[in-house]
C-alpha positions in Angstrom: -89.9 -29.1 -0.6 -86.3 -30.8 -1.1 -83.2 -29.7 -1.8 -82.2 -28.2 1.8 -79.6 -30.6 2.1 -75.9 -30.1 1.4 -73.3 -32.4 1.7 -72.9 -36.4 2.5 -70.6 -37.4 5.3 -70.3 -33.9 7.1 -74.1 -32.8 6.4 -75.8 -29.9 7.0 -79.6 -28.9 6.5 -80.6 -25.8 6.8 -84.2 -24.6 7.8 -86.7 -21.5 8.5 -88.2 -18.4 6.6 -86.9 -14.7 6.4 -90.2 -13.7 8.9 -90.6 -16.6 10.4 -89.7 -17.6 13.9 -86.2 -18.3 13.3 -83.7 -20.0 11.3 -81.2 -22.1 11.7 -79.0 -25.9 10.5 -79.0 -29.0 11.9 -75.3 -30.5 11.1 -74.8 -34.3 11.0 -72.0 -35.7 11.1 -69.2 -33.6 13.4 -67.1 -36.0 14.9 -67.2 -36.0 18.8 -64.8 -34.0 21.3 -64.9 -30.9 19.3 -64.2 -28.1 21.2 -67.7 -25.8 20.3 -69.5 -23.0 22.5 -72.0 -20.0 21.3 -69.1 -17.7 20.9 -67.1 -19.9 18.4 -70.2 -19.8 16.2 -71.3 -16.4 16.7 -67.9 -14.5 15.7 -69.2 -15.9 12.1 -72.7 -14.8 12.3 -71.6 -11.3 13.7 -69.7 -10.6 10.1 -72.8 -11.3 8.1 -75.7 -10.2 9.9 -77.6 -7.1 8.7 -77.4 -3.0 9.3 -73.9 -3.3 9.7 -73.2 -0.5 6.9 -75.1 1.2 4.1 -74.6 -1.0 1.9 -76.8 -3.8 3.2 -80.2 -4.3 4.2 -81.2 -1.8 7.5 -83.4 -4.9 9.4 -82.0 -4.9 12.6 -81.7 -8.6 13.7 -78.7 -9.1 16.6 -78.3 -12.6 15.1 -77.7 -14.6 18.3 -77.6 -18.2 18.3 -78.1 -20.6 20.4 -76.8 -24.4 20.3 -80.1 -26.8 21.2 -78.0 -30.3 21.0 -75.2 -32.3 20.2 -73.2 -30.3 22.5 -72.3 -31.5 26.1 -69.9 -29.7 28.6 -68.4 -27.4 25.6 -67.5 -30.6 23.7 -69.2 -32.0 20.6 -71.1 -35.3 21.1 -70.9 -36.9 17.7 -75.0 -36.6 17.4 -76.6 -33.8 15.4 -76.0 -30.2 15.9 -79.1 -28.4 15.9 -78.5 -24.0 16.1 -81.0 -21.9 16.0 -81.3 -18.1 15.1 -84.4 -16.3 16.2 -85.7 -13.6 14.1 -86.9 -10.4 15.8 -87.0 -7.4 13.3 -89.2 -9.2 11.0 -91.7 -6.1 9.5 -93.8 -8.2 7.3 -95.8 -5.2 6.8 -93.6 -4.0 4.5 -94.0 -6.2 2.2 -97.9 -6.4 1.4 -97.7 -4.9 -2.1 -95.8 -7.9 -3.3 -98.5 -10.1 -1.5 -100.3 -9.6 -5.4 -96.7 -8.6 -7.2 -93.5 -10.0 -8.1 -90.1 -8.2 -7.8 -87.8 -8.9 -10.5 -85.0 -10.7 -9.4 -86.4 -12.6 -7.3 -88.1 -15.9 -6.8 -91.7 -14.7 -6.2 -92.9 -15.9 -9.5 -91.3 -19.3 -9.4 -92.7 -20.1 -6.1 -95.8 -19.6 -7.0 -95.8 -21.5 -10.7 -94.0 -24.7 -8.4 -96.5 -24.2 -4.9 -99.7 -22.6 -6.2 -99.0 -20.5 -2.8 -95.9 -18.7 -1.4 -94.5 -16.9 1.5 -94.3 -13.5 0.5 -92.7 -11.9 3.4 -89.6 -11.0 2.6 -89.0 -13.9 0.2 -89.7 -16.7 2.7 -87.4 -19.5 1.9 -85.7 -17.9 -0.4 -84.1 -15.2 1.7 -80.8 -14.1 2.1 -81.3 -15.5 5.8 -81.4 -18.8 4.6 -77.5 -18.3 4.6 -77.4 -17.8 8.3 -77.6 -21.5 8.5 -74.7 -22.3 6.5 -72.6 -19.6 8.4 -73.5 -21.1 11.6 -72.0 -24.9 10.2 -69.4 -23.3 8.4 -68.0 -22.2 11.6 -67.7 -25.8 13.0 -66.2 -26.9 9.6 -63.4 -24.2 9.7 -63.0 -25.8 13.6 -62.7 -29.1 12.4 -60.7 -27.7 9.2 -57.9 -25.9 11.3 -57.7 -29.4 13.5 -56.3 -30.7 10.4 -53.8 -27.9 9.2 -56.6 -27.1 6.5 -56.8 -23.0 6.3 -59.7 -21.1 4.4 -60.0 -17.2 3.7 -62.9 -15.6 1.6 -63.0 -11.8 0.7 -64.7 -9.3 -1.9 -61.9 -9.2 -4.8 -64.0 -7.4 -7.3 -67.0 -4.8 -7.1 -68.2 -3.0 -10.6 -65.1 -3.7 -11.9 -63.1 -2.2 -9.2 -60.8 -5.0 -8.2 -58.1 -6.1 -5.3 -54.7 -4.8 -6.5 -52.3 -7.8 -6.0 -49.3 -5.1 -5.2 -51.7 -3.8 -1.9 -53.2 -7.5 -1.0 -53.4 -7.6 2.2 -55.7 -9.7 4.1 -55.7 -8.2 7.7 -57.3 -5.1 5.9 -60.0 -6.9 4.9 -61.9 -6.6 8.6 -61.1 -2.4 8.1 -63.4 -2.4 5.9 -67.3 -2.5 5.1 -66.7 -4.3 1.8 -64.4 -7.3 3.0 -61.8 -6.0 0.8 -58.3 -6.7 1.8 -57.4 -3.5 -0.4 -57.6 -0.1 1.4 -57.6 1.7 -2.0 -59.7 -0.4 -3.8 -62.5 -0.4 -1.0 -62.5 3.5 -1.0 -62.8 3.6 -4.9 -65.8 0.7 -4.6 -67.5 2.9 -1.9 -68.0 5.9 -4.1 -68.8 3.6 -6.8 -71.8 2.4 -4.5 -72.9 6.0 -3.1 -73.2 6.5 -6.9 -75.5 3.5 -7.8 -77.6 3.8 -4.5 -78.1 7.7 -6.1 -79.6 5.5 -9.1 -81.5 3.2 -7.5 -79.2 0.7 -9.4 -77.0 -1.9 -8.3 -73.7 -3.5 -9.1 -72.2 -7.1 -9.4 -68.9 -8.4 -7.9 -66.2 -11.2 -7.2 -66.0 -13.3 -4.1 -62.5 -15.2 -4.3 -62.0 -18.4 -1.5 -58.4 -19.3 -0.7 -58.3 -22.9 0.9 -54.4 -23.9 2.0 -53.5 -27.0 3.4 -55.8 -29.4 1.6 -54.5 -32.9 1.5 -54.0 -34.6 -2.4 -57.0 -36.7 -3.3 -60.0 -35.4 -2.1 -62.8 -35.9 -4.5 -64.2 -38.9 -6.4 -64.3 -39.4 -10.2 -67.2 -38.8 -11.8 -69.9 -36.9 -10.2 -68.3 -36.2 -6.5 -65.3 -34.2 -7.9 -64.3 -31.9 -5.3 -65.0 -28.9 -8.1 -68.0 -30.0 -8.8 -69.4 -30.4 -5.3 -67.8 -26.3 -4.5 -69.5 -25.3 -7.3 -73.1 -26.8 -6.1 -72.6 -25.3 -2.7 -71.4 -21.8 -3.9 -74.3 -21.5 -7.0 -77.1 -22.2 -4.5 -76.6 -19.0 -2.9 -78.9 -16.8 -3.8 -77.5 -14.1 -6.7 -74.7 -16.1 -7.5 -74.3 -16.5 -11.1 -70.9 -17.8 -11.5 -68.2 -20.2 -10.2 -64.5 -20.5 -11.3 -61.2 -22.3 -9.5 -58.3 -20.8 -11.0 -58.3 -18.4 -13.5 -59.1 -20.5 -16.5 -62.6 -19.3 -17.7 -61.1 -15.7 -17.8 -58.1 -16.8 -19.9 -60.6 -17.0 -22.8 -61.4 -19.7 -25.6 -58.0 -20.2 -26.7 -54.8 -22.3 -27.2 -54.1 -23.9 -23.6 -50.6 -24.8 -24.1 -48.7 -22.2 -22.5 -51.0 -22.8 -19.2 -49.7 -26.4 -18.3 -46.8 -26.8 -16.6 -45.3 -30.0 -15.5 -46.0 -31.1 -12.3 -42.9 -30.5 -9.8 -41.4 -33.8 -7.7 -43.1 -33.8 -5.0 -46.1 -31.6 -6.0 -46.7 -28.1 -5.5 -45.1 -25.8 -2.6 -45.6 -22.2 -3.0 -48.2 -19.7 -4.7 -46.2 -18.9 -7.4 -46.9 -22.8 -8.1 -50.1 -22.2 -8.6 -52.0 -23.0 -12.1 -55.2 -21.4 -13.9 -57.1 -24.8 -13.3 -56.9 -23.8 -9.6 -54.5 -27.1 -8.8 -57.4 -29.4 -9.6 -56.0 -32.4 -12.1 -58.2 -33.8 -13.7 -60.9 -35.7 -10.9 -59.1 -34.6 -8.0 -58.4 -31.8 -5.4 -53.8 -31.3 -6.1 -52.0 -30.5 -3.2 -52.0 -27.8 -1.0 -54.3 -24.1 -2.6 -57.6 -23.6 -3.7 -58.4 -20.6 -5.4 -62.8 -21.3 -6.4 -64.4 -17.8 -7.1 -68.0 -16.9 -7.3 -69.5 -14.2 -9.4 -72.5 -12.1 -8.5 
């Protein structure tokens, strides 16, 4: 199987199955003297790991990882990072009825058209653990990101159609919450909404909106390395994600663009009231200074 490989100079590859062993990343290409212990990495993994609320699935994995290389006296060494996430609540048990099954949804059926044979505990590959291992490298990149003045914030900004109220935006509240909301009304209103499906047996969709300040003009390459393109690869291969915006241009609608260009000020752009629907990308390249990529799910 290819394909577990994401990015070119800073490179991670993820690895592992949901009942498995363990999971885990090895990430090429951190530059040495990094500053990087368990802890730095772990405060990441403890926000996504499982049983945490309701809302998600009730395994019970502590998610603890541990650093096998490329690590020397708390310091980076410039050679691969290899992190590994052993799994310990891993009931494969439960899922013997899909053994001859598939669950809609999912990528049961697919695996087995492709393979002639899949893991069908829990999804194998194709678990939501996978993700562990691009937690665990995310955390160095955010490291290496704030070394350079480069500052990224992710939150839930839409659930069922209840969304973030700019007026009440406030990011600290995200962490008060078991939605990642940084809106104390609009996580209390997407709560109910929840208890209500769950009642069902249904399930709802959502927003996931990325804010990246600091980025330096430039980044990206013209043709098929544009830095939207390359965000838009890495969010999409999540699992559930069916959806991937920067800006607000694809929900401006189909017509007349006009009034959503506005000349570009002297010395670039300074302040979020700068910001444009096309998410300050121009044309090939990353603009100066916010991001704004969403992902729909």
């Amino acid at each position: 199987m290819a394909g577990s490989s994401l990015g070119t100079i800073f490179r991670m590859t993820t690895w592992g199955e949901s009942h498995g062993k363990g999971v885990g990343v090895v990430l090429d290409g951190c530059p040495a003297g990094l500053p990087l212990c368990e802890r730095d990495i772990q405060s990441f993994l403890d926000r996504r790991k499982p049983g945490q609320s309701r809302f998600t699935t009730q395994r019970s994995e502590g998610d603890e990882v541990e650093i096998l290389s490329g690590v020397f006296e708390g310091r980076t060494t410039g050679t691969p990072i290899s992190m590994l996430v052993r799994n310990t609540d891993q009931r494969s048990r439960d899922y013997g009825e899909i053994a001859y099954s598939y669950r809609p949804g999912h990528a049961d059926f697919t695996f087995d058209e492709k393979y002639g044979f899949r893991d069908y505990r829990g999804g194998g590959r194709s678990s939501g653990r996978e993700t562990i291992g691009r937690v665990a490298a995310g955390a160095v990149a955010v490291k290496i990101l704030e070394s350079l003045g480069v500052r990224v914030a992710a939150y839930a900004k839409e659930i069922g159609g209840i969304a973030v109220d700019p007026e009440r935006f406030d990011l600290r509240e995200r962490d008060n919450n078991r939605l990642y909301m940084p809106d104390k009304e609009a996580a209390v209103r997407a709560e109910a909404l929840l208890d209500e499906q769950m009642a069902r047996k249904d399930s709802v969709g959502g927003v996931v909106e990325c804010i990246v300040d600091g980025l330096p003009a430039g980044i990206g390459e013209p043709v098929f390395e544009k830095l939207s393109a390359n965000l838009a690869k890495a969010v999409c291969s999540i699992g559930a994600v069916k959806g991937f915006e920067i800006g607000g241009r694809l929900r401006g609608g189909p017509g007349i663009r006009q009034h959503q260009q506005r000349p570009v000020p002297r010395g670039g752009w300074k302040s979020r009231q700068d910001l444009q629907p096309c998410g300050r990308h121009s044309g090939r390249h990353q603009r100066r200074e916010q991001d704004r990529p969403a992902g729909g799910v």
